[in-house]
MDAnalysis code that builds the backbone (N, CA, C; Angstrom):
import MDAnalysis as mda
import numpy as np

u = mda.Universe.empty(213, n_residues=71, atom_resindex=np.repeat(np.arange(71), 3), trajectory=True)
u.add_TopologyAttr("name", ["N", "CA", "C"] * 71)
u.add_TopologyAttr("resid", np.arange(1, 72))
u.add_TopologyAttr("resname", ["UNK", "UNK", "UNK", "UNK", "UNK", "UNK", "UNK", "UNK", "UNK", "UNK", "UNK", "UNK", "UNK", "UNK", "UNK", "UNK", "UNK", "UNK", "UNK", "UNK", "UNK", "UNK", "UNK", "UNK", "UNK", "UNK", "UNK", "UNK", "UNK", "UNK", "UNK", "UNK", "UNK", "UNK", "UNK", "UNK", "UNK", "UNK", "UNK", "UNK", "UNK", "UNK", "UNK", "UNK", "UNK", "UNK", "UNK", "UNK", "UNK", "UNK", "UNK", "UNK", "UNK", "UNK", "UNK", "UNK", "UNK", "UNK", "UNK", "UNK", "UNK", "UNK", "UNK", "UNK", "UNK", "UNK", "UNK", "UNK", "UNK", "UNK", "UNK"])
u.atoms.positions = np.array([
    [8.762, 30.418, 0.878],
    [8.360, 29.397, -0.048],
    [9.505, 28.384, -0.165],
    [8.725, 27.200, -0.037],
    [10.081, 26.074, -0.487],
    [10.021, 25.578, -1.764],
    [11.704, 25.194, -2.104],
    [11.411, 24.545, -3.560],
    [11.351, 22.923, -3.440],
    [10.873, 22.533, -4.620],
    [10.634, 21.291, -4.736],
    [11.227, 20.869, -5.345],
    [11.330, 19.500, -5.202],
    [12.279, 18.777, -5.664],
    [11.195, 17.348, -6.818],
    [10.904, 17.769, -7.905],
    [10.162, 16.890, -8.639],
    [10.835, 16.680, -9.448],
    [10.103, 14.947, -9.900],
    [10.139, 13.954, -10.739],
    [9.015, 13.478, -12.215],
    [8.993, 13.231, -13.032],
    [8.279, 12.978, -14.041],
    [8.209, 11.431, -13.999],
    [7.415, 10.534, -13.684],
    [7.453, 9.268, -13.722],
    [5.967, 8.852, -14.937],
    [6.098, 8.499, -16.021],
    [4.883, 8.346, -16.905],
    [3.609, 8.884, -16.478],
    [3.511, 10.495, -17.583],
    [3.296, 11.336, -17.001],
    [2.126, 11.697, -16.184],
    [3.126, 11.351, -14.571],
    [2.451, 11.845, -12.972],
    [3.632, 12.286, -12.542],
    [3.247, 13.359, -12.105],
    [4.340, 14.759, -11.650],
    [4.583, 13.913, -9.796],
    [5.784, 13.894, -9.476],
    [5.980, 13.372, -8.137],
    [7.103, 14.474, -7.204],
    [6.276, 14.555, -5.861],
    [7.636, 15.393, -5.604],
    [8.369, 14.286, -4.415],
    [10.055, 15.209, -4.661],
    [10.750, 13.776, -3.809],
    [10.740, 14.101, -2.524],
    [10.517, 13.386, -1.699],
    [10.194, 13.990, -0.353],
    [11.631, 13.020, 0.189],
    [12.434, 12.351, 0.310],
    [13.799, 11.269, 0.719],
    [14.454, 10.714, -0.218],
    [15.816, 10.694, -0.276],
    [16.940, 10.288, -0.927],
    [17.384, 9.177, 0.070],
    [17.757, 8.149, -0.375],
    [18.410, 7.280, 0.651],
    [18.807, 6.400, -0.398],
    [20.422, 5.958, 0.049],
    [21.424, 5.358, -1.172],
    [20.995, 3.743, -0.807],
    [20.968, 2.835, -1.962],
    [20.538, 1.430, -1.620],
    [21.285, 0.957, -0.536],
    [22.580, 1.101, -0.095],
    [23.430, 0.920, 0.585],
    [22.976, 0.986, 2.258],
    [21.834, 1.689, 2.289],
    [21.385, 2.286, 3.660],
    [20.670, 0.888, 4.310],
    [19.875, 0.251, 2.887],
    [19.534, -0.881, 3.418],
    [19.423, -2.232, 3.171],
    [19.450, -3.353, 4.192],
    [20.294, -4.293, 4.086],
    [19.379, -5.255, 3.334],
    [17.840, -5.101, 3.108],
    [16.679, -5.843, 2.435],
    [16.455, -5.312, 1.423],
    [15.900, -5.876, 0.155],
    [15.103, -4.978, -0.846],
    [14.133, -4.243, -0.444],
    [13.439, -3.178, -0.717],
    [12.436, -2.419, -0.201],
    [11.138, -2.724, -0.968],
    [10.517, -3.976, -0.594],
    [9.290, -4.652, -1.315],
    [8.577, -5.135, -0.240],
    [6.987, -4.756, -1.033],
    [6.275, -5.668, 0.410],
    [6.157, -4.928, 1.464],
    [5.991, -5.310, 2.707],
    [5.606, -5.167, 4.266],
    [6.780, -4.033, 4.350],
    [7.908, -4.479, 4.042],
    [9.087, -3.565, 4.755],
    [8.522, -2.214, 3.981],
    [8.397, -2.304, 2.251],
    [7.824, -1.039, 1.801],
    [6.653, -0.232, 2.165],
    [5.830, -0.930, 2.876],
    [4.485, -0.577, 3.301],
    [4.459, 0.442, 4.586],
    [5.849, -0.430, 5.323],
    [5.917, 0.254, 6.192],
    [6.738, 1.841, 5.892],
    [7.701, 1.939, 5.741],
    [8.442, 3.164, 5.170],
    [7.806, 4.084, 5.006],
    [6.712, 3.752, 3.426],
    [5.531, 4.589, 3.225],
    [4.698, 5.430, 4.003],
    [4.053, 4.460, 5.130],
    [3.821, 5.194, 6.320],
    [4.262, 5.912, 7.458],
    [5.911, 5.640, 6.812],
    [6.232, 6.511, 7.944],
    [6.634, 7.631, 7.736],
    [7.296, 7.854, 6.397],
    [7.392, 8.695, 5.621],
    [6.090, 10.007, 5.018],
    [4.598, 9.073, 4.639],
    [4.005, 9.894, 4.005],
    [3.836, 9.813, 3.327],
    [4.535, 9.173, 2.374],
    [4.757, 9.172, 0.558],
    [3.724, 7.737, 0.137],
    [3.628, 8.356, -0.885],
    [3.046, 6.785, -2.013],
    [3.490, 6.172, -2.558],
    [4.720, 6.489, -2.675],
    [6.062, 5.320, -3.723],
    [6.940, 5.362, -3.230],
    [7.725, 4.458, -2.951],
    [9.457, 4.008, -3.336],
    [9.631, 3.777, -4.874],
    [10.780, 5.167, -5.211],
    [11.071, 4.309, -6.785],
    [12.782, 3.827, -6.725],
    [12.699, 3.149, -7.277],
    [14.435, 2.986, -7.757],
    [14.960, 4.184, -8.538],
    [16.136, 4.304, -8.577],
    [16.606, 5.220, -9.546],
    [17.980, 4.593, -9.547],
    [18.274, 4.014, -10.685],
    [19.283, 3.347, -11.000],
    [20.728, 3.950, -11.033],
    [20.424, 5.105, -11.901],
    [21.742, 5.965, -12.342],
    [22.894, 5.966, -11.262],
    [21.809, 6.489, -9.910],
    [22.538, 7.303, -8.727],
    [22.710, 6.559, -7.630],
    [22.010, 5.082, -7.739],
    [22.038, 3.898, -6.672],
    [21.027, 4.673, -5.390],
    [19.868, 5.013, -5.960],
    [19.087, 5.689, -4.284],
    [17.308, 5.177, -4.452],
    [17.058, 5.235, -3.579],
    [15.693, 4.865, -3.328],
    [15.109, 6.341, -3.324],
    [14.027, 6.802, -3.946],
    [13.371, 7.982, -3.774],
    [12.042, 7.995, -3.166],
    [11.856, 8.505, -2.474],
    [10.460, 8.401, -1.478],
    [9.363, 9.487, -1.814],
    [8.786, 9.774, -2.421],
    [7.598, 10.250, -3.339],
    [6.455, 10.589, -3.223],
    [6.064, 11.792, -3.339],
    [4.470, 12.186, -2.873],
    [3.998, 12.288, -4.317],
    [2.626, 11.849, -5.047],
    [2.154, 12.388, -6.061],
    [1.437, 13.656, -5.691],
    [2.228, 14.636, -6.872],
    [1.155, 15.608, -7.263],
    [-0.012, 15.890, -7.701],
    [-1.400, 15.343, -6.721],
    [-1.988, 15.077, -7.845],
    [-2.732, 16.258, -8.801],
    [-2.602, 17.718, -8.601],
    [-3.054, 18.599, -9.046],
    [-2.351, 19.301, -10.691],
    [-1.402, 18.453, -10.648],
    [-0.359, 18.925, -11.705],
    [-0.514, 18.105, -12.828],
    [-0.430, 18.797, -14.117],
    [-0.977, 18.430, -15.556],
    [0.551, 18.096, -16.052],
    [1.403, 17.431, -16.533],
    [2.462, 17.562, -17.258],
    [1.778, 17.716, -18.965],
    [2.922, 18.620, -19.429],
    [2.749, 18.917, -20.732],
    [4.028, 19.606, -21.040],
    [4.562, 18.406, -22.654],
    [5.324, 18.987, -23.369],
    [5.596, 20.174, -23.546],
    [6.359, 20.710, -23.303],
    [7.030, 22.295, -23.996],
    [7.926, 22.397, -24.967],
    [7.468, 22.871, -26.067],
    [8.433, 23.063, -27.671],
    [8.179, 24.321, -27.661],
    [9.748, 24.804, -27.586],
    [9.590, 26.321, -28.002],
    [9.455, 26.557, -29.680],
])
């Protein structure tokens, strides 16, 4: 079994399928250039993630319910 590597993006459960630091590339990733990636990759999103300076490449889960947990 592999583990996953998921994300919570307003809640739709995403798993990260690529890490790649903005640095990797020399265009914004919008548009045609994003369209393409997508397909080559698999995924349905490019997100930003600011904190860590990386582009995350993203499959939705779509079978997965998010829900609060309060112990």
């Amino acid at each position: 079994m592999r583990k996953l590597n998921l994300i919570n993006v307003t809640d739709e459960l995403y798993e990260v399928i690529q890490k790649f630091p903005y640095t990797k590339f020399k265009v914004q990733l919008e548009g045609e250039n994003a369209e393409i990636l997508k397909l080559h990759y698999g995924v349905d999103k490019i997100l930003r993630h600011h904190p860590t300076q990386e582009y995350f490449f993203v499959k939705l889960v779509e079978d997965a319910k998010v829900e609060s947990y309060k112990p």
